[in-house]
DSSP file (Angstrom, degrees, kcal/mol; ACC not computed):
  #  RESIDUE AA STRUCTURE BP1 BP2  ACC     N-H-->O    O-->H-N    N-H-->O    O-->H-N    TCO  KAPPA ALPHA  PHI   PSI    X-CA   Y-CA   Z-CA
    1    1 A X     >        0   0    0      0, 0.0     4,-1.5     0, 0.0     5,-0.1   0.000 360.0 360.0 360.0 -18.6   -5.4   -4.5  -26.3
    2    2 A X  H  >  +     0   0    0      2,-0.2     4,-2.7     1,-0.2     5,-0.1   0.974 360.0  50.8 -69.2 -60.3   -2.2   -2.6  -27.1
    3    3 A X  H  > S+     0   0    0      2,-0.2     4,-2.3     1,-0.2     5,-0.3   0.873 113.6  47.0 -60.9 -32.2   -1.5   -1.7  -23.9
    4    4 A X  H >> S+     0   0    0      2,-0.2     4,-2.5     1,-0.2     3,-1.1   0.970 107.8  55.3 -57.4 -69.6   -1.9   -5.3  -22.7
    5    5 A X  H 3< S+     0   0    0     -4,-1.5     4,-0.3     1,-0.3    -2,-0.2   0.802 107.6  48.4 -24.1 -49.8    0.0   -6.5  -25.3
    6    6 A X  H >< S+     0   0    0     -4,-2.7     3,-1.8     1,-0.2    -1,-0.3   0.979 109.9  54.1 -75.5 -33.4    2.8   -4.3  -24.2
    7    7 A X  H XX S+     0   0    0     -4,-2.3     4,-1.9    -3,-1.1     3,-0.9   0.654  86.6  78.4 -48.2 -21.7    2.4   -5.4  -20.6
    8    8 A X  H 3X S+     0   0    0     -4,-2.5     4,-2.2    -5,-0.3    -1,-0.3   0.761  84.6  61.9 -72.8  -4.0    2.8   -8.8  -21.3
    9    9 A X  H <> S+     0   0    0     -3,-1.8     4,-1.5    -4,-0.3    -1,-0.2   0.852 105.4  47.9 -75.7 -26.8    6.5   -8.2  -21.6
   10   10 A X  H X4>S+     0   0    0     -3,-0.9     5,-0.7    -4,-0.3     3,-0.6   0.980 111.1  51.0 -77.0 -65.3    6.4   -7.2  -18.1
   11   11 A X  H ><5S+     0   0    0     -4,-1.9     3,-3.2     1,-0.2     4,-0.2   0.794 110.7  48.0   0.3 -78.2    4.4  -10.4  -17.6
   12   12 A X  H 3<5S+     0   0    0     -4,-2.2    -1,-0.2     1,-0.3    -2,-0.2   0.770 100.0  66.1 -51.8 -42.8    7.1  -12.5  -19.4
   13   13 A X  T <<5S-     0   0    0     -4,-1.5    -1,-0.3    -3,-0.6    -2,-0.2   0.476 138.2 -81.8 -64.2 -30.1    9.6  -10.9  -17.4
   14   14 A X  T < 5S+     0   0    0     -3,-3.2    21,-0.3    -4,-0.1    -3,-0.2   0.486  92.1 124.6 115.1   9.7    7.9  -12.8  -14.1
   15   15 A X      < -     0   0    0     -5,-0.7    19,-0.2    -4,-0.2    -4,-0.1   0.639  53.4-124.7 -61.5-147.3    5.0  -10.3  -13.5
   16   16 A X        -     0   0    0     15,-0.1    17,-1.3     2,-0.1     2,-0.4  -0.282   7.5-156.5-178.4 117.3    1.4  -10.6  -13.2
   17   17 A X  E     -A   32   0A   0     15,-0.2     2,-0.3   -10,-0.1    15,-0.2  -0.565   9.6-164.4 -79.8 125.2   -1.3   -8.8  -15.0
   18   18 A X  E     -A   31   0A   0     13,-1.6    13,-0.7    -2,-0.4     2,-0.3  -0.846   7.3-158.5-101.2 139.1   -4.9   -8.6  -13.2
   19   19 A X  E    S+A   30   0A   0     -2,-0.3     3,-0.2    11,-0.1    11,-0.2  -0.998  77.6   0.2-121.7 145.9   -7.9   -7.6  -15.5
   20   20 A X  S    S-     0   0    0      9,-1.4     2,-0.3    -2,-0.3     9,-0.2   0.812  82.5-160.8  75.2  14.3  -10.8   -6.3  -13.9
   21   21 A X        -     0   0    0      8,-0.9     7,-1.9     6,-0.2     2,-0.3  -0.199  14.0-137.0 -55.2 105.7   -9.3   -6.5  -10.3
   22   22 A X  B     -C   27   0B   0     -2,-0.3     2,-0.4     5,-0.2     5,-0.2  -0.559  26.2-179.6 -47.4 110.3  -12.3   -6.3   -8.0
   23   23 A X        -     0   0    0      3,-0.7     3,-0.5    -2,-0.3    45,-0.1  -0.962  58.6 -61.3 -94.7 104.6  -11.4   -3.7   -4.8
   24   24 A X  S    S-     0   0    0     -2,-0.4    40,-0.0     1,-0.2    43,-0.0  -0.478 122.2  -6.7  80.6-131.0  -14.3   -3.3   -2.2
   25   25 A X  S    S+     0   0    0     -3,-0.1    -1,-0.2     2,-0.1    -3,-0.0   0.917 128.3  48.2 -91.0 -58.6  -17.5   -1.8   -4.2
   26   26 A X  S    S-     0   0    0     -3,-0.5    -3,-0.7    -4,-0.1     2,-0.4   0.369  74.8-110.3 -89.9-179.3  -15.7   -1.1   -7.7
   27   27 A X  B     -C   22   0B   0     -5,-0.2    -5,-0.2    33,-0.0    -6,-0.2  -0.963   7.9-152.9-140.9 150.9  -13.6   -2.4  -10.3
   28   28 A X        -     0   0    0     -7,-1.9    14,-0.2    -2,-0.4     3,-0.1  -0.580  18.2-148.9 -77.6 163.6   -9.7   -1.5  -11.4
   29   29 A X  S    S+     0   0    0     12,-1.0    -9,-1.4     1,-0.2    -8,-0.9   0.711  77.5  22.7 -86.0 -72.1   -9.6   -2.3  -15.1
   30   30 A X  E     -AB  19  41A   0     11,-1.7    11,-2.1   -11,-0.2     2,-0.4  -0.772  59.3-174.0-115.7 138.7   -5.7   -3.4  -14.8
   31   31 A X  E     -AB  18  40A   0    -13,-0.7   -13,-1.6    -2,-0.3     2,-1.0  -0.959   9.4-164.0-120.7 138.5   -3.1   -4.5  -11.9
   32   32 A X  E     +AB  17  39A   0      7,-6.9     7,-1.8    -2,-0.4     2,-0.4  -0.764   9.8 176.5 -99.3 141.2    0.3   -4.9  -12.4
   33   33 A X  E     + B   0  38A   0    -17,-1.3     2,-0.6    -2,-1.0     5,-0.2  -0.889   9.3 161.2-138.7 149.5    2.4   -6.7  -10.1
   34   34 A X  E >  S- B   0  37A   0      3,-2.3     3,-2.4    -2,-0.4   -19,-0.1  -0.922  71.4 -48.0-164.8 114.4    6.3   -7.6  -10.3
   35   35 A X  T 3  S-     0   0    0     -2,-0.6    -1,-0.4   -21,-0.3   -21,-0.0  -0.170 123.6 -14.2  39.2-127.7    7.8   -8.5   -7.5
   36   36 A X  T 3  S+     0   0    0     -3,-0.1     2,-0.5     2,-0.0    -1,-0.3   0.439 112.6 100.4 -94.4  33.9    7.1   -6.0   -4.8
   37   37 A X  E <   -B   34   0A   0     -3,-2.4    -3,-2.3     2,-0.0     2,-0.4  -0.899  48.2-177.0 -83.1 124.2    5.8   -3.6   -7.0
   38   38 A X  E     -B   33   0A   0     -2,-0.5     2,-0.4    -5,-0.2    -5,-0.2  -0.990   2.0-175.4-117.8 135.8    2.0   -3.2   -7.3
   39   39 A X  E     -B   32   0A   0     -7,-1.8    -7,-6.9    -2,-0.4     2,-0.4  -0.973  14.4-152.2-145.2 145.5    0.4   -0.7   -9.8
   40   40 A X  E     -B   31   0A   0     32,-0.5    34,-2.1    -2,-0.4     2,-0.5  -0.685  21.5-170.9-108.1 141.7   -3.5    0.1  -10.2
   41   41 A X  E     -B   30   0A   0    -11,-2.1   -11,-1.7    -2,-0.4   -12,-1.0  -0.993   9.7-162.1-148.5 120.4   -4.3    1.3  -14.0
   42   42 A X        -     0   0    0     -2,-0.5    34,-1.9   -13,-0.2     2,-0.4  -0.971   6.1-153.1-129.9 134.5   -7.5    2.7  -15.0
   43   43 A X  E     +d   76   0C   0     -2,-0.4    34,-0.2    32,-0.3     2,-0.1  -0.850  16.8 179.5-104.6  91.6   -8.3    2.7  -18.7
   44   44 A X  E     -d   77   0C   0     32,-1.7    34,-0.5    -2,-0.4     2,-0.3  -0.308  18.9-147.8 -89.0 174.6  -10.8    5.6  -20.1
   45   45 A X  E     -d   78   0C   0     32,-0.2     2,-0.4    -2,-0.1    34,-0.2  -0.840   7.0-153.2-151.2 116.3  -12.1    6.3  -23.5
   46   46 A X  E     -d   79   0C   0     32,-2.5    34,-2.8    -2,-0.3     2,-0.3  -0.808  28.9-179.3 -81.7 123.6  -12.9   10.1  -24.4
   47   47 A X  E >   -d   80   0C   0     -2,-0.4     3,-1.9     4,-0.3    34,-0.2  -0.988  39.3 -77.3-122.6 166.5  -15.8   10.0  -27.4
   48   48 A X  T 3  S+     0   0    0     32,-0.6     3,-0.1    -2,-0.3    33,-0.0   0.020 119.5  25.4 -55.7 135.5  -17.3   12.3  -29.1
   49   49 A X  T 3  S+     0   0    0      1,-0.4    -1,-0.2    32,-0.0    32,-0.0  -0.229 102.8 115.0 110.6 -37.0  -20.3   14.3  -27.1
   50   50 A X    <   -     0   0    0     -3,-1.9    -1,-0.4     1,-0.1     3,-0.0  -0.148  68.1-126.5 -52.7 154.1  -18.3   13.3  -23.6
   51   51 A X        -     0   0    0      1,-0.1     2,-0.6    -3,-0.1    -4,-0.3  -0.173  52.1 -69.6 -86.5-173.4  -16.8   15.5  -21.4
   52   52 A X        -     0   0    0      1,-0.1     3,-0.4    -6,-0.1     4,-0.3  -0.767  43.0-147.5 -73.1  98.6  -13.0   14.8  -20.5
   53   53 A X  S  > S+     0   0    0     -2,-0.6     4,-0.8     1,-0.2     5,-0.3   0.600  75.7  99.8 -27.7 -18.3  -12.9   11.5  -18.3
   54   54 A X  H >>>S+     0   0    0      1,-0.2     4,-3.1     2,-0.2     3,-1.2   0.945  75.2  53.3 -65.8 -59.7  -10.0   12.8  -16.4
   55   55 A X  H >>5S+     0   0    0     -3,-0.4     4,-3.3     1,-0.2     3,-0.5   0.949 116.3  38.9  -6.5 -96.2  -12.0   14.0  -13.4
   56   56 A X  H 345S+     0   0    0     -4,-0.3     4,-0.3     1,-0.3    -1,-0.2   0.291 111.8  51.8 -93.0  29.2  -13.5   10.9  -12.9
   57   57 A X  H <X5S+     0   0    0     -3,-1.2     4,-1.6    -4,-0.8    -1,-0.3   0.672 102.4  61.5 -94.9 -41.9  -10.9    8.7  -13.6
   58   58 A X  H <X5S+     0   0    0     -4,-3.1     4,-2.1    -3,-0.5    -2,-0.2   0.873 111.6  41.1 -76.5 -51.5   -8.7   10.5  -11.2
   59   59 A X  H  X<S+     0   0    0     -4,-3.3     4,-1.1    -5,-0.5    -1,-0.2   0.911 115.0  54.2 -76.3 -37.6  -11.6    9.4   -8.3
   60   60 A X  H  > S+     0   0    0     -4,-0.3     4,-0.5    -5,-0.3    -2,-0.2   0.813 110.5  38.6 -41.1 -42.5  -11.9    6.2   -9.6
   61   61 A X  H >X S+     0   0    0     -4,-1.6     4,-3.5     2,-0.2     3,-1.9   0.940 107.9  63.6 -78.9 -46.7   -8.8    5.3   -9.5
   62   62 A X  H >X S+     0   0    0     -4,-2.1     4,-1.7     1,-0.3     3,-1.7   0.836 107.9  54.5 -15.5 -87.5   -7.9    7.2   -5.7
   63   63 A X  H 3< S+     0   0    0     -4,-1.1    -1,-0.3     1,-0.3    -2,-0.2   0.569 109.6  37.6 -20.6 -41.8  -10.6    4.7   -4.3
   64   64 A X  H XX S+     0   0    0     -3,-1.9     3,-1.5    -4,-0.5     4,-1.3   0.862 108.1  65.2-107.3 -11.3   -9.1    1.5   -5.5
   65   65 A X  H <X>S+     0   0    0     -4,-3.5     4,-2.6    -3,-1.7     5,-1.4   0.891 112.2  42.7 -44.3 -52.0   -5.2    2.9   -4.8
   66   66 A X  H 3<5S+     0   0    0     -4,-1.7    -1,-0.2     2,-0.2    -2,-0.2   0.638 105.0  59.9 -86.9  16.3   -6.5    2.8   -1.1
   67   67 A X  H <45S+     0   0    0     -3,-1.5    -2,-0.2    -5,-0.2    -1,-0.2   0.677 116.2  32.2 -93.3 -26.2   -8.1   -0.3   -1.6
   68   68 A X  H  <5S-     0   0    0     -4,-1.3    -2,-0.2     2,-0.2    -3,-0.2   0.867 117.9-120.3 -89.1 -25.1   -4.6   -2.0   -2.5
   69   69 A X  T  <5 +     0   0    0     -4,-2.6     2,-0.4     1,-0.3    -3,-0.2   0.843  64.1 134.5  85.2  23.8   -3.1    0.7    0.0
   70   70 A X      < -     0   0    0     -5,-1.4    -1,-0.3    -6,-0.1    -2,-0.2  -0.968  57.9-141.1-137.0 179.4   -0.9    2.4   -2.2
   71   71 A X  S    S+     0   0    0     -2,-0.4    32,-0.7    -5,-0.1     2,-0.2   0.668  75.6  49.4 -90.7 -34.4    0.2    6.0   -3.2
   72   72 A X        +     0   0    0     30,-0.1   -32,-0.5    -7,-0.1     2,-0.2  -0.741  53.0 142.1-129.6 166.1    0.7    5.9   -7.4
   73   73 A X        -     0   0    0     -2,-0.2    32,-3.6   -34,-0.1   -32,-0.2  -0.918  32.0-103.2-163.6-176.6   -1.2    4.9  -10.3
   74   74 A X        -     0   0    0    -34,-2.1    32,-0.1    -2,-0.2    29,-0.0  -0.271  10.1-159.5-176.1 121.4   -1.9    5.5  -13.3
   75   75 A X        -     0   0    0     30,-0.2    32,-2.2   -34,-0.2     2,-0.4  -0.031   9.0-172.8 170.1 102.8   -4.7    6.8  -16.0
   76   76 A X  E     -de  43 107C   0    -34,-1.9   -32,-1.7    30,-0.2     2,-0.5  -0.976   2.5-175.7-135.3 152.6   -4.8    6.2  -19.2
   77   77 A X  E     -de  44 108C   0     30,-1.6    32,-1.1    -2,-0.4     2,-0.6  -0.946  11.4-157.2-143.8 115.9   -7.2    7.9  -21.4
   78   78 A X  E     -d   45   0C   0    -34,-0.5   -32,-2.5    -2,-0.5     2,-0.9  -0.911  18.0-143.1 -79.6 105.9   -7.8    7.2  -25.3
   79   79 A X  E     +d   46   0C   0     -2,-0.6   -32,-0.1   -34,-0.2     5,-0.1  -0.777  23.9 176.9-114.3 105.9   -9.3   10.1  -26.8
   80   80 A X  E     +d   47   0C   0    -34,-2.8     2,-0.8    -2,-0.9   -32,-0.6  -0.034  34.4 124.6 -88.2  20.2  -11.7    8.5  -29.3
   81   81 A X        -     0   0    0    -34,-0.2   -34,-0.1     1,-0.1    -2,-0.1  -0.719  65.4-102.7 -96.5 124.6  -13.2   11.7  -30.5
   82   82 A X  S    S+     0   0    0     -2,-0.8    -1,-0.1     1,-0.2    -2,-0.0   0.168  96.3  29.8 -36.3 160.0  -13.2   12.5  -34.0
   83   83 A X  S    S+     0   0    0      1,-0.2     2,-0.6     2,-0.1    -1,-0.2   0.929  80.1 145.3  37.6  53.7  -10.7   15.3  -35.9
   84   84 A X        -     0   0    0      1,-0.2    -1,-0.2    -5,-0.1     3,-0.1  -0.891  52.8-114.5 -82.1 139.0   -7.8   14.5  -33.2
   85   85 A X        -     0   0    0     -2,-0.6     2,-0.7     1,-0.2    -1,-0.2   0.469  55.8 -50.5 -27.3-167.2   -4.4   14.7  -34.8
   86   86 A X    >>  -     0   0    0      1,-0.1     4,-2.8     2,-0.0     3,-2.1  -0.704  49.4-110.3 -88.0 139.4   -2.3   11.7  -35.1
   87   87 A X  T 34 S+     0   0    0     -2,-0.7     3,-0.4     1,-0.2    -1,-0.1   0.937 122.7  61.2 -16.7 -71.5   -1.5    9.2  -32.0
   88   88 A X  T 34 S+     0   0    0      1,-0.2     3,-0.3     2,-0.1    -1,-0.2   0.727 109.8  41.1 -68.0  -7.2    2.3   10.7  -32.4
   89   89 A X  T <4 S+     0   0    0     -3,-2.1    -1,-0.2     1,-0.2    -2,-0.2   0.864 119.0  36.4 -89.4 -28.1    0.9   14.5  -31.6
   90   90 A X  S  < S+     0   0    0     -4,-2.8     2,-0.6    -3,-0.4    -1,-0.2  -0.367  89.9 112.8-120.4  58.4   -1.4   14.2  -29.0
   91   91 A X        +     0   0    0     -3,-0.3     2,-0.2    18,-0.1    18,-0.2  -0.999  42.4 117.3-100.4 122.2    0.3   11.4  -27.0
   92   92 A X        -     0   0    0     -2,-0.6    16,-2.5    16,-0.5     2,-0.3  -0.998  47.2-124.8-172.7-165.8    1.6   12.3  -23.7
   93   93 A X        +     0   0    0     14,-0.3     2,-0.2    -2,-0.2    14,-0.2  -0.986  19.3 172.1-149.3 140.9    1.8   12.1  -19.9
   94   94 A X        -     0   0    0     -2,-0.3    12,-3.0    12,-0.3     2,-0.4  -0.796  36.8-104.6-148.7 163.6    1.6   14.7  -16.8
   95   95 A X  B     -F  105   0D   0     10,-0.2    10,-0.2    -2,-0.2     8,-0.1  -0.828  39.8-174.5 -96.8 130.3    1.4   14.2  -13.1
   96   96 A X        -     0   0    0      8,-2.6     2,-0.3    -2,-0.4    -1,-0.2   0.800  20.8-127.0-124.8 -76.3   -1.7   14.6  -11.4
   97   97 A X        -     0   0    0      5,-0.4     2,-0.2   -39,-0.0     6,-0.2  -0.066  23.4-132.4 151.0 110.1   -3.1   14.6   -8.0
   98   98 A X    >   -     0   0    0      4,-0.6     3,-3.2    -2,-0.3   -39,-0.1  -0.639  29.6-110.9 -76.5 158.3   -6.0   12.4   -6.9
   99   99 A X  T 3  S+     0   0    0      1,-0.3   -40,-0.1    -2,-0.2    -1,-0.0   0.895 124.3  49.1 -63.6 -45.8   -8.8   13.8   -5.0
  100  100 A X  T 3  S-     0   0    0      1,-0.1    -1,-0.3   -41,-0.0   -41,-0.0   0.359 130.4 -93.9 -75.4  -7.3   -7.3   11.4   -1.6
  101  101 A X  S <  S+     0   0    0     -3,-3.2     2,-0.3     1,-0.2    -2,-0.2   0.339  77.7 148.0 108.2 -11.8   -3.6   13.0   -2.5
  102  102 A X        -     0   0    0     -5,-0.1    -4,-0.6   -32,-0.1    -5,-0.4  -0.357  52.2-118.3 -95.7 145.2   -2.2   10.3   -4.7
  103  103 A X        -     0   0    0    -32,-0.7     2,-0.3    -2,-0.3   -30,-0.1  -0.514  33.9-165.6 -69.7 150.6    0.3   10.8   -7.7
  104  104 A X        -     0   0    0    -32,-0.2    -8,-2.6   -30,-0.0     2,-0.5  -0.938  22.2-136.5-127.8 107.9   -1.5    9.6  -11.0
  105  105 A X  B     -F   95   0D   0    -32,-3.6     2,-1.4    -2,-0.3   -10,-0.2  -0.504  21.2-159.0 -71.9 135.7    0.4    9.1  -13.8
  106  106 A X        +     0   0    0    -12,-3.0     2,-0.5    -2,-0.5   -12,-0.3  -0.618  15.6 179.3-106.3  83.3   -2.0   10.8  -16.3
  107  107 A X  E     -e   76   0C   0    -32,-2.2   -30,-1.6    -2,-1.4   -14,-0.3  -0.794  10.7-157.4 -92.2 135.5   -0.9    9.2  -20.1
  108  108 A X  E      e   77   0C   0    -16,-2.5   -16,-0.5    -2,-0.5   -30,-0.2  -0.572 360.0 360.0 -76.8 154.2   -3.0   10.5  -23.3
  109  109 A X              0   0    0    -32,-1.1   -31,-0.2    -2,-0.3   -18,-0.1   0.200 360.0 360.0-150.8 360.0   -3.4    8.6  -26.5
């Protein structure tokens, strides 16, 4: 809800937020689009007893990047497991690869 929330400026701005965007077989959780920019967001949740989504966020996401037919994207993953640090320690973002070649911006929370 945050992260919408903050997208909706984007929104305001003359954008347009997709939730759930259907591609082919799957589903994106978020598309942005603003003007001729389109960007595919997929939304994980780490809890405790799960392994690290990142893996299969990173092939999830590939898929629906070629569904829309573009290159970048980008990941974000909430690590919901108990004893984390605070939000301000373990937030950040790396570039990652997708199994099909495609940059994925990778952000943690």
């Amino acid at each position: 809800m945050v992260l919408m929330a903050f997208l909706h400026r984007v929104i305001n701005g003359g954008g347009i937020l997709e939730r759930e965007y259907a591609i082919g077989m799957g589903r994106m959780d978020l598309c942005l689009r603003y003007g001729a920019v389109t960007l595919g967001m997929e939304l994980k949740v780490w809890r405790d007893g799960a392994s690290d989504p990142l893996t299969e966020g990173l092939g999830q996401l590939d898929a629906y990047l070629a569904g829309l037919g573009i290159v970048t994207g980008w990941l974000v993953i909430f690590d919901r497991r108990s004893g984390q640090p605070p939000i301000r320690e373990r937030t950040g973002a790396q570039t990652e690869t997708s199994p099909g070649g495609r940059r994925i911006q990778v952000v943690r929370a």
